[in-house]
C-alpha positions as CSV (number, residue, x, y, z in Angstrom):
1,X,3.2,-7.0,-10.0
2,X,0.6,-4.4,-10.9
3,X,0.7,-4.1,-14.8
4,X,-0.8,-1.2,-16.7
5,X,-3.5,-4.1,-17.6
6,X,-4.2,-4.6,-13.9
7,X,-5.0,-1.0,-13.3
8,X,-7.0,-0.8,-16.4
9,X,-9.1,-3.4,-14.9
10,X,-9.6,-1.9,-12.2
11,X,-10.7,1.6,-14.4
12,X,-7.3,3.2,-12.8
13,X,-5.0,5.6,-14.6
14,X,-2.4,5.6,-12.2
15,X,-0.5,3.3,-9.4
16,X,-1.4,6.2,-6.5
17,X,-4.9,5.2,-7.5
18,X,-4.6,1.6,-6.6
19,X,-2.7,2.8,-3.1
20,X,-5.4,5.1,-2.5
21,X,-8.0,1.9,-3.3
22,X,-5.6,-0.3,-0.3
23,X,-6.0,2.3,2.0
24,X,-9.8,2.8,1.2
25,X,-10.3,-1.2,1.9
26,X,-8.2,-0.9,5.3
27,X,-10.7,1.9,6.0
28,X,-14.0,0.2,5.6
29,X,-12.8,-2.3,7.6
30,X,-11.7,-4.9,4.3
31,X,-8.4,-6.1,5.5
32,X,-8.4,-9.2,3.7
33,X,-9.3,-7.1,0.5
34,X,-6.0,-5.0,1.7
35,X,-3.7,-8.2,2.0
36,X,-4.5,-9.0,-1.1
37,X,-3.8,-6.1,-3.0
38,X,-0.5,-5.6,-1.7
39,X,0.1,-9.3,-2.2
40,X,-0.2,-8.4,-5.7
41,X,2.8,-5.8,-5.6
42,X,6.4,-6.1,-6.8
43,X,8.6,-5.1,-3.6
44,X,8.9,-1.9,-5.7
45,X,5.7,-0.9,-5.4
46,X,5.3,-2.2,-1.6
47,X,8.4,0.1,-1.4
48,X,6.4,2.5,-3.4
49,X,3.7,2.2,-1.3
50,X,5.0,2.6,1.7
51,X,6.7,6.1,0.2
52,X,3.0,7.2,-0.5
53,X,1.8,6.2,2.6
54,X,4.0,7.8,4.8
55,X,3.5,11.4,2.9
56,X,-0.3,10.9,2.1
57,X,-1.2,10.0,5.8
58,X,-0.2,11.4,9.1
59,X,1.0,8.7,11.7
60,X,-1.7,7.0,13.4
61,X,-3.3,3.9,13.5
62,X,-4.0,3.4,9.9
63,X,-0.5,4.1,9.1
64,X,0.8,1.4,11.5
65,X,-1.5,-1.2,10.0
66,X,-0.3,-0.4,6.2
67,X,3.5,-0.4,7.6
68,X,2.3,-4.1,9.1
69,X,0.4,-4.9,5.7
70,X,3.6,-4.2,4.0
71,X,5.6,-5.9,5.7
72,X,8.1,-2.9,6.7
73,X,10.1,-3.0,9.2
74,X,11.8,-0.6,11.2
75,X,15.8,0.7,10.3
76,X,17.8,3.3,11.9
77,X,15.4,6.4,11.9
78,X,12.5,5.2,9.2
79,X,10.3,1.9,8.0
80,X,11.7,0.3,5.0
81,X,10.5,-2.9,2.7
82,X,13.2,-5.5,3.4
């Protein structure tokens, strides 16, 4: 789970700041980086995450590989966190 501590650390005000930081490492090519942030995610904030992703980016390869990252799969008419 990302605490308020964890973000601290990381000099981050905010949880949006640390998706925005997963999707920064997915961009310059640090997957591994990327795995392991969202390994450190309650299924909250994977579900959170995946929320934030789906509005902040549109479609596309990088929003396939987060979906993957996450873990989401695929229900009815939209991707959710199982």
């Amino acid at each position: 789970m990302i605490s308020n501590t964890t973000l601290k650390g990381y000099d981050f005000n905010h949880i949006t700041e640390y998706y925005n930081y997963v999707i920064e490492s997915v961009v310059n090519g640090q997957r591994s980086q990327a795995k392991e942030l969202i390994k450190k995610m309650s299924k909250q904030q994977r579900r959170d995450a995946l929320n934030y992703f789906e509005f902040d980016i549109e479609g596309g390869e990088l929003l396939t590989e987060l979906r993957q990252m996450l873990g989401a799969k695929f229900y009815g008419s939209s991707f959710l966190i199982p």
